[in-house]
MARMAR-981950 format. One record per residue (C-alpha): residue number from 1; residue in three letters; x, y, z. Coordinates in nm, 2 decimals, padded with zeros to 4 digits, m for minus. Layout:
// MARMAR-981950
   pos   code     east    north       up
   NUM    ALA        X        Y        Z
...
// end
This chain:
// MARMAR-981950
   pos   code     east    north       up
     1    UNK   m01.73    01.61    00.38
     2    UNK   m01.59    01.87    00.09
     3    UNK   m01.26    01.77   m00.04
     4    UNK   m01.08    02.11    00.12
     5    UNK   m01.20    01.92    00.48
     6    UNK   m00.99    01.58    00.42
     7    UNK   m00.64    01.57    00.58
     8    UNK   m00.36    01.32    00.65
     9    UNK   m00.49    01.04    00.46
    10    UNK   m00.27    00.83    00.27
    11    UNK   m00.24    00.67   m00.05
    12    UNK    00.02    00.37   m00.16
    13    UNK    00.08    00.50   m00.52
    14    UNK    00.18    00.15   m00.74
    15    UNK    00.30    00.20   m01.08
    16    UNK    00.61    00.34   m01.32
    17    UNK    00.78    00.69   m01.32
    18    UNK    00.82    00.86   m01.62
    19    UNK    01.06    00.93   m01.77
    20    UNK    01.25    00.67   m01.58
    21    UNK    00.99    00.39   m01.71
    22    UNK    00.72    00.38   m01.98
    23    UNK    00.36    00.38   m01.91
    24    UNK    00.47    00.58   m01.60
    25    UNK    00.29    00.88   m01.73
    26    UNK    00.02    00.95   m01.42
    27    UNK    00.25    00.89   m01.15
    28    UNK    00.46    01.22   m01.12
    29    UNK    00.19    01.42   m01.13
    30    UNK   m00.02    01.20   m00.88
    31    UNK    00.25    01.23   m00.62
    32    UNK    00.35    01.63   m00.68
    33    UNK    00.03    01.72   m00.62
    34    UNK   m00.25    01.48   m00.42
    35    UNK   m00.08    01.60   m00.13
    36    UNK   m00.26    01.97   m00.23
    37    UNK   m00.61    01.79   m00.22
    38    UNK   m00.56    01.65    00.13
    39    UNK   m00.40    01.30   m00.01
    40    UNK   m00.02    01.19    00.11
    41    UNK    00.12    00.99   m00.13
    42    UNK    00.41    00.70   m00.09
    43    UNK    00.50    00.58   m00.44
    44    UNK    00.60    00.19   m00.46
    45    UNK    00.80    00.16   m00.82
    46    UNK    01.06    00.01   m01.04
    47    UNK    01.40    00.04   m00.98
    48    UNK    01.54    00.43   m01.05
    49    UNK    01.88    00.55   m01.18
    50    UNK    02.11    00.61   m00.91
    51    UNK    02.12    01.01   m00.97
    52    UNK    01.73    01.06   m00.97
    53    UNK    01.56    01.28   m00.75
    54    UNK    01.22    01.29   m00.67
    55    UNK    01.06    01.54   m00.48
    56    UNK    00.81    01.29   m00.33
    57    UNK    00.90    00.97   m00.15
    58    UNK    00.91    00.62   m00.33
    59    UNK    00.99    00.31   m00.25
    60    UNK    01.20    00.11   m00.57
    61    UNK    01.21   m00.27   m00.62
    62    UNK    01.41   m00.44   m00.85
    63    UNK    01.28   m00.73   m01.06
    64    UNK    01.38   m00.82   m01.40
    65    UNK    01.18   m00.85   m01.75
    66    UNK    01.11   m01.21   m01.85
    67    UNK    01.27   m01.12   m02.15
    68    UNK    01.62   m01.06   m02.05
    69    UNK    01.62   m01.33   m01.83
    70    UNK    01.54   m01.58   m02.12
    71    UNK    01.80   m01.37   m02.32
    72    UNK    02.06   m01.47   m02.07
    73    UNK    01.94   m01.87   m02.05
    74    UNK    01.97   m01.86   m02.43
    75    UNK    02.30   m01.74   m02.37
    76    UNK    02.15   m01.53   m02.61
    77    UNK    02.35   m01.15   m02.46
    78    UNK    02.48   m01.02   m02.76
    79    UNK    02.40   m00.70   m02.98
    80    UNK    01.98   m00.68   m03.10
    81    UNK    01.68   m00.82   m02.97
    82    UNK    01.66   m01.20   m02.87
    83    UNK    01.52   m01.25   m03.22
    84    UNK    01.81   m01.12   m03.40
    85    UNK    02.02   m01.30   m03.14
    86    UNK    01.88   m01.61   m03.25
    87    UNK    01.86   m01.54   m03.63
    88    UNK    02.23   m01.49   m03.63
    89    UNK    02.30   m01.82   m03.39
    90    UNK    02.10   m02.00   m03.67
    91    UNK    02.21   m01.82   m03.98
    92    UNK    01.89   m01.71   m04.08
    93    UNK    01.74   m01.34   m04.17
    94    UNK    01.56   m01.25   m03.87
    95    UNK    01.26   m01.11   m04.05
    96    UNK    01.16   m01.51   m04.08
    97    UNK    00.82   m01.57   m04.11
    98    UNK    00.84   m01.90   m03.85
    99    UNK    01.11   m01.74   m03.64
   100    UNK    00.89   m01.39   m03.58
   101    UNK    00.55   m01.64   m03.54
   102    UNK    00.76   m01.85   m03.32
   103    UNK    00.86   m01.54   m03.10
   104    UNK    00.50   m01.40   m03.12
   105    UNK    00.35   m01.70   m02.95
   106    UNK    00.66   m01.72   m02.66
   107    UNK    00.56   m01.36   m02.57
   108    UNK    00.22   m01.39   m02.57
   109    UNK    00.31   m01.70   m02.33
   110    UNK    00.60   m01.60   m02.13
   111    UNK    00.49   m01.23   m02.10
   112    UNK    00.13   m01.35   m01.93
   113    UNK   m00.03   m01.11   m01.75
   114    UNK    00.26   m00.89   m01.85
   115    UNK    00.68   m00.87   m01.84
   116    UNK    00.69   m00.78   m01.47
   117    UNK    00.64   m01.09   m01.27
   118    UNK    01.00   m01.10   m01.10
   119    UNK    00.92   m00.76   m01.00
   120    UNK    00.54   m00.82   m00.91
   121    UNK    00.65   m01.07   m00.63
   122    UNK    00.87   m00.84   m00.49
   123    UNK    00.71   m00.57   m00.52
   124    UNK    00.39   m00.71   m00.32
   125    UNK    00.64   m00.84   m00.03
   126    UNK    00.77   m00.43    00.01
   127    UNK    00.40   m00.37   m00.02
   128    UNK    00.27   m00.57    00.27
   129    UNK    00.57   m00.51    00.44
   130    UNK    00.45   m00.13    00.40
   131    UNK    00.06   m00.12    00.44
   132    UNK    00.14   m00.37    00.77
   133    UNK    00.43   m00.13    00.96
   134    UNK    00.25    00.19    00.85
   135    UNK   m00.12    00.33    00.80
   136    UNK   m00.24    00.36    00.44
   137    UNK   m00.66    00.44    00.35
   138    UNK   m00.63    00.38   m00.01
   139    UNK   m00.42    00.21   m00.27
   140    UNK   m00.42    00.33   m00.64
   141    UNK   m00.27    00.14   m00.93
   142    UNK   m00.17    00.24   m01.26
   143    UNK   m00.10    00.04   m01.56
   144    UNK    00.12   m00.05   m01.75
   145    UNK    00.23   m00.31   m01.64
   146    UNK   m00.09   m00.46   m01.53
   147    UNK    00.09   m00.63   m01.23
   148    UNK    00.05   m00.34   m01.07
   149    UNK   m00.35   m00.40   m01.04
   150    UNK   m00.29   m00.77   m00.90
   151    UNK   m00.05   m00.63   m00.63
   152    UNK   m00.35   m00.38   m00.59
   153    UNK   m00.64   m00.66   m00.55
   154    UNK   m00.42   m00.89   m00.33
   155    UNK   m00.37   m00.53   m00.08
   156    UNK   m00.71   m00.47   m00.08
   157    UNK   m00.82   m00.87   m00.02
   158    UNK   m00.59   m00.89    00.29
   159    UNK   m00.67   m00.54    00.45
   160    UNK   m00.94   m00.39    00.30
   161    UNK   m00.82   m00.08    00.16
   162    UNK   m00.99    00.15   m00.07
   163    UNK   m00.87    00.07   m00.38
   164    UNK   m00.84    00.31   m00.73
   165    UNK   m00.73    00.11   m01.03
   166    UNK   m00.60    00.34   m01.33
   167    UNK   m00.58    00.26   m01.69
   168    UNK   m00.39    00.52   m01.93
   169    UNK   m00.40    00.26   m02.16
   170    UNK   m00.69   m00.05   m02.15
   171    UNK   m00.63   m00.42   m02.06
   172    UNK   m00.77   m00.67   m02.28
   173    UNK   m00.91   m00.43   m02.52
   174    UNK   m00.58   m00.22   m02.59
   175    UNK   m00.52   m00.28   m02.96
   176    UNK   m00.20   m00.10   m02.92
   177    UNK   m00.03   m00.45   m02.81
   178    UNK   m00.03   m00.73   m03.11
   179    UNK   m00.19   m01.02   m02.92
   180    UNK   m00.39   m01.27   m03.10
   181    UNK   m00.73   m01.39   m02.96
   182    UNK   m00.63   m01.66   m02.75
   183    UNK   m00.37   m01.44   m02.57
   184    UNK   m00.66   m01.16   m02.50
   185    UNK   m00.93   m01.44   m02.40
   186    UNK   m00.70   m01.53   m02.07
   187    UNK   m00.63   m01.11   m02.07
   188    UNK   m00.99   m01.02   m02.03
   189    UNK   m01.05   m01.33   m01.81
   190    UNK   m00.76   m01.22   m01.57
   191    UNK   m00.88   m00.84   m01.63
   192    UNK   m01.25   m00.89   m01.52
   193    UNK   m01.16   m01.13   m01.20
   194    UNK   m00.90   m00.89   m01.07
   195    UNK   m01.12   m00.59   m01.10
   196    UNK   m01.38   m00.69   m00.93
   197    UNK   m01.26   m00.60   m00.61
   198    UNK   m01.19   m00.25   m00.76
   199    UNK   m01.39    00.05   m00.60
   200    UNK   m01.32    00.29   m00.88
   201    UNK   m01.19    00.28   m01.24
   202    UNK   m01.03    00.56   m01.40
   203    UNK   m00.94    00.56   m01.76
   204    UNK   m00.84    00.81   m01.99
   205    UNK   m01.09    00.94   m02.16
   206    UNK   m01.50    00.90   m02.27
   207    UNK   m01.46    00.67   m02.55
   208    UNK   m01.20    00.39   m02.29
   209    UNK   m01.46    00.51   m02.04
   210    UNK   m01.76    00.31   m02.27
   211    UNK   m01.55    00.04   m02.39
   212    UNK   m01.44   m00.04   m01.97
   213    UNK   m01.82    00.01   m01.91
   214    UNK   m01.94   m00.24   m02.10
   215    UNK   m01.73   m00.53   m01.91
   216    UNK   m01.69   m00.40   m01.58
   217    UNK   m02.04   m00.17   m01.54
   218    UNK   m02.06    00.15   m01.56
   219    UNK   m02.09    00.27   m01.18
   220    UNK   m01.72    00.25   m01.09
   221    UNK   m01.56    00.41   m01.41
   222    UNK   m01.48    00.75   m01.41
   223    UNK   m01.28    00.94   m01.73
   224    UNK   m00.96    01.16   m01.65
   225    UNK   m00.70    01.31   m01.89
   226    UNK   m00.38    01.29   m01.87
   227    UNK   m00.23    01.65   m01.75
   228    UNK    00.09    01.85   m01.78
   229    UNK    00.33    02.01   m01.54
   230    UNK    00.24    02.35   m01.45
   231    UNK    00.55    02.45   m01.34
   232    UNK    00.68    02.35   m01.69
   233    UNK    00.43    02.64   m01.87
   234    UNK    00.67    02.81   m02.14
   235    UNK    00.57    03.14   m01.92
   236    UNK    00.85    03.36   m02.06
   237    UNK    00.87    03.22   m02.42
   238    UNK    01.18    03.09   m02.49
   239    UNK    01.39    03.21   m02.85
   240    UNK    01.25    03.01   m03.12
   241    UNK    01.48    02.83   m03.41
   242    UNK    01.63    03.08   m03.72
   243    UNK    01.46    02.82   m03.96
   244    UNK    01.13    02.77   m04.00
   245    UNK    01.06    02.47   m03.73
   246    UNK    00.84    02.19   m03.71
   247    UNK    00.92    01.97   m03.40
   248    UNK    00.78    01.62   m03.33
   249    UNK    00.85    01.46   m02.97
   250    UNK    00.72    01.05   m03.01
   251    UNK    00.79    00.77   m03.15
   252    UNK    00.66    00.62   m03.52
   253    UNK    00.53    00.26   m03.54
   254    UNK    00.44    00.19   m03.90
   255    UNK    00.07    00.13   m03.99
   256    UNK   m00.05    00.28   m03.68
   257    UNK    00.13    00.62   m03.66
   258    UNK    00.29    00.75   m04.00
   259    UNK    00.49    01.08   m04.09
   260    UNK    00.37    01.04   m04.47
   261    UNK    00.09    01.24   m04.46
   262    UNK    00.29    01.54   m04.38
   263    UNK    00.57    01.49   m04.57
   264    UNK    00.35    01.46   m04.88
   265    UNK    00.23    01.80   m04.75
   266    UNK    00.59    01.95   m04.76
   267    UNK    00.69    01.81   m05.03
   268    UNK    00.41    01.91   m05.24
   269    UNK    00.50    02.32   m05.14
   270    UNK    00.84    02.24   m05.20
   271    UNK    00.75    02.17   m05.53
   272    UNK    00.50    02.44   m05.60
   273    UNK    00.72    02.69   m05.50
   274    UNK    00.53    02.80   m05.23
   275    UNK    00.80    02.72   m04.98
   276    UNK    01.20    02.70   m04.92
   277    UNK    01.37    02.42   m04.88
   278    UNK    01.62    02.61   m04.72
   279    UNK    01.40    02.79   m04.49
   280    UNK    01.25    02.47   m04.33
   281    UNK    01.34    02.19   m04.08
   282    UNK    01.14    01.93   m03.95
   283    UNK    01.31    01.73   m03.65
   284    UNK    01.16    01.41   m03.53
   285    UNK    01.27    01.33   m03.18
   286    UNK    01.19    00.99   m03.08
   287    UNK    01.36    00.64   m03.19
   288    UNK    01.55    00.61   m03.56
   289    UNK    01.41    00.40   m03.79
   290    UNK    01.47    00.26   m04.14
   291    UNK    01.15    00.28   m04.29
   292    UNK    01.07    00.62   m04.17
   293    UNK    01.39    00.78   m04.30
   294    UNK    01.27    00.60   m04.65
   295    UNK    01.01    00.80   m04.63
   296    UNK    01.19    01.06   m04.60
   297    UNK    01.41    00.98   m04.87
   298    UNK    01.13    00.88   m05.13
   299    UNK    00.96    01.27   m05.09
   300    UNK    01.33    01.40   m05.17
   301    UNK    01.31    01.56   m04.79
   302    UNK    01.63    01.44   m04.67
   303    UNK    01.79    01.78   m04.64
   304    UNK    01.49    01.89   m04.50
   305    UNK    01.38    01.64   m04.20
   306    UNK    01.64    01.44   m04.01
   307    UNK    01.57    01.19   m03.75
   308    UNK    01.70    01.33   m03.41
   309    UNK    01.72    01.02   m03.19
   310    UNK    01.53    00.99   m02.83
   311    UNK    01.65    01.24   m02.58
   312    UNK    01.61    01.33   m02.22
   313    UNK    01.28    01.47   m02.11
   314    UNK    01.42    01.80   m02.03
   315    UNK    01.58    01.83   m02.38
   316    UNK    01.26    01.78   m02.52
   317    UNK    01.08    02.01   m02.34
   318    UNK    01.33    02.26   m02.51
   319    UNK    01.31    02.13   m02.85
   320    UNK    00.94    02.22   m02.86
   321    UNK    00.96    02.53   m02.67
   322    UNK    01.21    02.62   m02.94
   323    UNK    00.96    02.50   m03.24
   324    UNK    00.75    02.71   m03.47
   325    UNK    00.52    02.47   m03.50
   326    UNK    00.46    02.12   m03.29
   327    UNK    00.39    01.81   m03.45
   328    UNK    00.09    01.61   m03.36
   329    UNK    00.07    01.25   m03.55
   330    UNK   m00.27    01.06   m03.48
   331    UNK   m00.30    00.72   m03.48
   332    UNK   m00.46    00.48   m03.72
   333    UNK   m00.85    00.53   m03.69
   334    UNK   m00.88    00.12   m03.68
   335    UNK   m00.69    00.13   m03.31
   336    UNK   m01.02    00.31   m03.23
   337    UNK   m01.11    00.70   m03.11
   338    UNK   m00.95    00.71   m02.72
   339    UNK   m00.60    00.74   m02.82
   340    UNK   m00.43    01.06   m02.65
   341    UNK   m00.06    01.06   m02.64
   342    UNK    00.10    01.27   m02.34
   343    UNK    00.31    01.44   m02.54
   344    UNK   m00.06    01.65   m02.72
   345    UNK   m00.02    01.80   m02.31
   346    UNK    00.32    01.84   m02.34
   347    UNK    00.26    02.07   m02.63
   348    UNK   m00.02    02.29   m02.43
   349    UNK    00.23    02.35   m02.16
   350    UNK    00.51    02.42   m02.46
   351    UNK    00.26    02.69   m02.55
   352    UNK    00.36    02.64   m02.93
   353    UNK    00.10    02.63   m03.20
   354    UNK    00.01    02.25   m03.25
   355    UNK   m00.06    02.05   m03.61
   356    UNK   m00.21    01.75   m03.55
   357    UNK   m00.25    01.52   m03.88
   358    UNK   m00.44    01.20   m03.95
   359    UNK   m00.78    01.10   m03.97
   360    UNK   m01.04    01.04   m03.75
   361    UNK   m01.15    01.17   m03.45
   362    UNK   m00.92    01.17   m03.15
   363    UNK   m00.92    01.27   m02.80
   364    UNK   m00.61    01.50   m02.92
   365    UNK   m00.87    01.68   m03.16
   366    UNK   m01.11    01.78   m02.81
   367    UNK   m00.78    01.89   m02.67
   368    UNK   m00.70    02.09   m02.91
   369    UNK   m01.05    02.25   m03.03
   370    UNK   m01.13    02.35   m02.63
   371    UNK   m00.76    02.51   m02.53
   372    UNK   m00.72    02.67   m02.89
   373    UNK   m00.35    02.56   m02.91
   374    UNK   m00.33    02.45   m03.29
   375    UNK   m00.52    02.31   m03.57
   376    UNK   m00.61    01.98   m03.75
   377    UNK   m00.54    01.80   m04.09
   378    UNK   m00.68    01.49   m04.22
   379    UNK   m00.54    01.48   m04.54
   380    UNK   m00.18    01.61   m04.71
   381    UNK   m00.41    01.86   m04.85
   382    UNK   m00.57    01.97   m04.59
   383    UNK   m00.19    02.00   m04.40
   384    UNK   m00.02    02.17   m04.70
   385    UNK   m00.30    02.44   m04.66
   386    UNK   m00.25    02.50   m04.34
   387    UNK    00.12    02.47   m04.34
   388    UNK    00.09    02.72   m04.62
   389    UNK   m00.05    02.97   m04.35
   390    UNK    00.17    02.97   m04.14
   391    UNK    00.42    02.95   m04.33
   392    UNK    00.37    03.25   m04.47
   393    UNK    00.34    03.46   m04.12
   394    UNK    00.64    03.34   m03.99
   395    UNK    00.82    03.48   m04.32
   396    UNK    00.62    03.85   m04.23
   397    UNK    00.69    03.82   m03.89
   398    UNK    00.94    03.57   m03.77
   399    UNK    00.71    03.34   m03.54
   400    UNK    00.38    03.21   m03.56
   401    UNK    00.13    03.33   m03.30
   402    UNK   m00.01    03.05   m03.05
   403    UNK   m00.38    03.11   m03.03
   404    UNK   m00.49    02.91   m02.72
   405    UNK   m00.67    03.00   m02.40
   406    UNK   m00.47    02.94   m02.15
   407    UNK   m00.76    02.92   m01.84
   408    UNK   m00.89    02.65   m02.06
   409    UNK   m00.55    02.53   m02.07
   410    UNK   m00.56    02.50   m01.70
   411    UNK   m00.84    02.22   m01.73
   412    UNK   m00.54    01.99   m01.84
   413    UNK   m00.30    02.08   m01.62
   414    UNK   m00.19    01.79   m01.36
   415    UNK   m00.30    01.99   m01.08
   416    UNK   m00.68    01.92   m01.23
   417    UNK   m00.59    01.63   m01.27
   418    UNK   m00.46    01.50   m00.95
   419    UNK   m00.80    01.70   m00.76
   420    UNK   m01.02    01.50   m00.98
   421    UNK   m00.86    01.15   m00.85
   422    UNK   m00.88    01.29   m00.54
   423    UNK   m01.31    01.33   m00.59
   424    UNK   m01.27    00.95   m00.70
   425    UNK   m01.08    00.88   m00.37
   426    UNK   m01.32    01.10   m00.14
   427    UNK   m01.60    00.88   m00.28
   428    UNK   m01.50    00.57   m00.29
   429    UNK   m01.34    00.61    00.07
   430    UNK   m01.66    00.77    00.20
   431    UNK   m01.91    00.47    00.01
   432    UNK   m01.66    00.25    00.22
// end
């Protein structure tokens, strides 16, 4: 049976929406287009805002975080975080050692397997309630949160189903999340008696592919990238920014993923001469933050790059169709070589020429090297070279000209990226 022959099957869909939610990265695509490879999707979800509309059907449960609810027992409801709640209750700095170990260890316990347990009981009621009243031949979970893999493994021990379980980022092994050893001990515990059941697992990329390989096998994990919107391609370009534009969409978290590096870069042609101060912008669109804008500071770039805030994904989508260049900021090499942020697709579809800086070797840099959409720096000297370049044609010329392929840009679009869970589902379904 070829995929083109499979019709009218149906697949409960259990994880976050992005934007609405994070880690909800998979979903939208999943559910726009499975139902082009023969797949219909129902989508079983966290609660949405009352003005979203989906063009696929979900199903929303509320449930809160464990953390606000302990917020509110604490009587704890004020401005900040918990821990700043609490610093200021006790009239202490909040950056206490004992205070920050303290909350460390209450996470670890409280949040065990993950934030979501309000919402993972209820959630698995409206899923029973759904697989029992109507006819579903697969389930497929995506994480985070990882409750949606034990709402998964209880579906498919009471009915059978064929069950797909999804891992943009890894369980026990994602080095993303600060847990200490005895925290990831009961993680990889959990991980490896809940996936058992599993028929398939899909991660991200090769590298997540090995490392889930090595606990769980290697005959049930299968690698899939992330993939963007094809409706979103920056067809007709859009008018680009008077100045000379670099345009970062993400987030900073310090140690793991720096600006530095490239504002060493800027700095240093500032300072050579080489280029105008007043010619140049770099926006950062993703949360502020203190330190980063001491970076800024310490580089004497504070007229140059400014700190943008998060906004909606539609407004970001225009900031980097806007953009002269797009700004790719690779993690740490210690958080290991699988890391691919959403927004290096993003970019693709932006059709914008991409600088991705840090060391290492990345998934972003495979992205990159096969599509042809930018170029990559690991050092501030390596970046100010390259900078330099295309610096200089946008003064000649007013723009600098994306260089990617754009068939091999269709390898990451979501619509290849849906058909290829849909081989995983064919399979599994047909071993079944």
């Amino acid at each position: 049976m070829t995929m083109g022959e499979v019709h009218g099957r149906r697949v409960l869909v259990i994880g976050s929406i992005w934007p609405y939610h994070s880690g909800g990265a998979r979903v939208p695509g999943l559910a726009k287009y499975l139902p082009e490879c023969g797949w219909e999707p129902v989508v079983l979800t966290q609660l949405l805002p009352a003005d979203a509309s989906l063009p696929y059907r979900v199903e929303a449960v509320a449930g809160n975080r464990v953390g606000a609810k302990m917020a509110r027992g604490l009587h704890l409801d004020g401005e900040g975080g918990p821990r700043r709640r609490l610093a200021r209750a006790l009239h202490i700095s909040s950056e206490n050692a004992l205070l920050k170990w303290g909350f460390k260890v209450m996470r670890e316990v409280l949040e065990y397997p993950d934030g979501y347990r309000a919402w993972r009981r209820a959630a698995l009621e409206r899923a029973l309630e759904l697989v029992r009243d109507e006819h579903f031949d697969a389930v497929l979970s995506t994480s985070p949160p990882v409750s949606t893999h034990l709402i998964a493994a209880e579906l498919k021990r009471r009915f059978g189903l064929t069950w797909i379980a999804d891992f943009p980022h890894l369980w026990s092994q994602d080095h993303g999340v600060p847990y200490g050893r005895v925290r990831r001990w009961f993680d990889k515990r959990l991980e490896v008696r809940t996936l058992n059941g599993a028929d398939a697992l899909v991660v991200t990329n090769p590298e997540h592919a090995r490392v889930f390989a090595a606990i769980h096998g290697a005959g049930r994990v299968h690698a899939i990238l992330h993939g963007f919107d094809p409706d979103m391609v920056n067809e007709a370009p859009a008018p680009l920014a008077e100045k000379f534009t670099l345009t970062y969409t993400g987030g900073f978290s310090k140690g793991v993923r720096e600006p530095n590096v490239l504002l060493e870069a800027v700095a240093g042609l500032v300072n050579k001469g080489l280029l105008d101060k007043a010619a140049v912008e770099i926006r950062f669109y993703g949360p502020r933050q203190e330190w980063v804008q001491r970076q800024i500071d310490a580089f004497g770039l504070a007229d140059v790059a400014q700190q943008c805030g998060q906004v909606a994904q539609s407004v970001a989508f225009e900031r980097q169709r806007e953009a002269h260049v797009l700004l790719n900021f690779k993690c740490d090499p210690r958080m290991g070589e699988g890391i691919l942020s959403c927004k290096v697709l993003e970019y693709v579809a932006a059709r914008r020429p991409v600088l991705s800086i840090g060391e290492g070797v990345d998934v972003a840099d495979t992205v990159i090297h096969h599509s042809g959409v930018g170029r990559w720096a690991a050092t501030a000297a390596e970046a100010a070279h390259l900078l330099s370049q295309m610096y200089d044609e946008w003064r000649q010329t007013g723009y600098v000209v994306w260089r990617g392929s754009s068939r091999a840009a269709e390898e990451y679009s979501q619509k290849n990226m849906a058909r290829s869970f849909a081989r995983v589902l064919d399979s599994a379904s047909l071993r079944r």
